[in-house]
C-alpha positions in Angstrom: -15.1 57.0 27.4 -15.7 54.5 24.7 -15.4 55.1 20.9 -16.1 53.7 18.4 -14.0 54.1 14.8 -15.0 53.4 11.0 -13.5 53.0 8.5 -13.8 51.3 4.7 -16.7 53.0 3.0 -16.0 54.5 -0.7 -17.7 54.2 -4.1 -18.2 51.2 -6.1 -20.5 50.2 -8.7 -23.3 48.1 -8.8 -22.4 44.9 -8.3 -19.3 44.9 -6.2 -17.4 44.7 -3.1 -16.8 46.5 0.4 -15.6 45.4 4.1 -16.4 47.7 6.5 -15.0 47.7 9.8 -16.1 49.1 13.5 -13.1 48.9 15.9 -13.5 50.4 19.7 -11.5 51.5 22.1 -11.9 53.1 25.8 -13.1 51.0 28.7 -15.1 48.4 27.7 -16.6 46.2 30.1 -19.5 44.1 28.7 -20.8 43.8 24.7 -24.2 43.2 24.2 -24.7 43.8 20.8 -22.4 45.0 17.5 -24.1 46.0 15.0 -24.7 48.0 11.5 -27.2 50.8 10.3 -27.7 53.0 7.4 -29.2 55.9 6.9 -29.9 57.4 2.9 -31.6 61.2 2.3 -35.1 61.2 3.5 -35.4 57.8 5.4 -35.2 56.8 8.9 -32.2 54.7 10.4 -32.8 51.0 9.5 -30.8 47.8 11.1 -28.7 46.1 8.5 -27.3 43.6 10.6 -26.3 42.8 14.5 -24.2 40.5 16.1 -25.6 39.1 19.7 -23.4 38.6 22.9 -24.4 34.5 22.6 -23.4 34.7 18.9 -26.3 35.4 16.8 -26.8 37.0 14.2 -29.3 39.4 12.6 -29.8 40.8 9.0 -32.3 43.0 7.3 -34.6 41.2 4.8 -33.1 43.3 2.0 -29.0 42.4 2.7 -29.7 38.6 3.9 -27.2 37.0 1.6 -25.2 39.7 0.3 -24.1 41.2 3.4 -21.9 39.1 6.3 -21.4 40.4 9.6 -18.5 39.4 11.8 -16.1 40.3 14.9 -12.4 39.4 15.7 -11.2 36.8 18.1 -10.6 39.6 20.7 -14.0 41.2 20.2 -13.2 44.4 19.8 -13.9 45.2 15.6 -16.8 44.2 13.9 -17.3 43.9 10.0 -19.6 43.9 7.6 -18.9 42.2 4.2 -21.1 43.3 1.4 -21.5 41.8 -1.7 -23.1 42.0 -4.5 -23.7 45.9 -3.5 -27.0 47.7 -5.3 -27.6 51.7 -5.6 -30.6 50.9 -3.1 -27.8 50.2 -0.8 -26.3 53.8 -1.0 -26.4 55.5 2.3 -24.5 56.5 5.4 -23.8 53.3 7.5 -23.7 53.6 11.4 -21.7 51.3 13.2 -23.3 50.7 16.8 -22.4 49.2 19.6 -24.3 48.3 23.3 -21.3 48.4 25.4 -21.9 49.0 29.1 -25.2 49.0 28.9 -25.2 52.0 26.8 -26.0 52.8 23.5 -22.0 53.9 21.7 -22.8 55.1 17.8 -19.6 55.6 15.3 -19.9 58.8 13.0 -21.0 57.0 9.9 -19.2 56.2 6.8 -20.5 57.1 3.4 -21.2 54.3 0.8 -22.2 54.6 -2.6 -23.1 52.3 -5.0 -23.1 53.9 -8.4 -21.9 53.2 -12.4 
């Protein structure tokens, strides 16, 4: 069974910093896709940013150069810088992985961008 841990959410205030990170574990066989979504009160799941098996990369319109998605050499943690954080950006962020052809989803980690 694969998991799928993460960790590095918090507070900060408008304006600022966070790394989040995604690290799995279990039998992992193929990785098609690593990638972030959020969630806030009242709103539907939304894509922040993906990384493809060939490499590419995807962002939402609203984090393209703020936030910067990334993996380690070995391939199995993902991150996601974000920068320049706004309260807009508040919400529970997913971390998701397609790993064996299925869909794997971490718990969420809360982040909150407030003064």
């Amino acid at each position: 069974q694969v998991q799928l841990v993460e960790s590095g959410g918090g507070l900060v205030q408008p304006g600022g910093s966070l790394r989040l990170s995604c690290a799995a574990s279990g039998n992992i066989l193929s990785i098609t896709v690593m990638g972030w979504y959020r969630q806030s009160p009242g709103k539907k799941r939304e894509l922040v940013a993906r990384i493809i098996s060939d490499g590419n990369t995807n962002y939402a319109d609203s984090v393209k150069g703020r936030f910067t998605i990334s993996r380690d050499s070995a391939g199995n943690t993902v991150y996601l810088k974000m920068n320049s954080l706004k309260p807009e950006d508040t919400a529970v962020y997913y971390c998701y992985w397609r790993i064996n052809f299925s869909d794997v989803w971490g718990q969420g980690t809360q982040v909150t961008v407030a003064s």
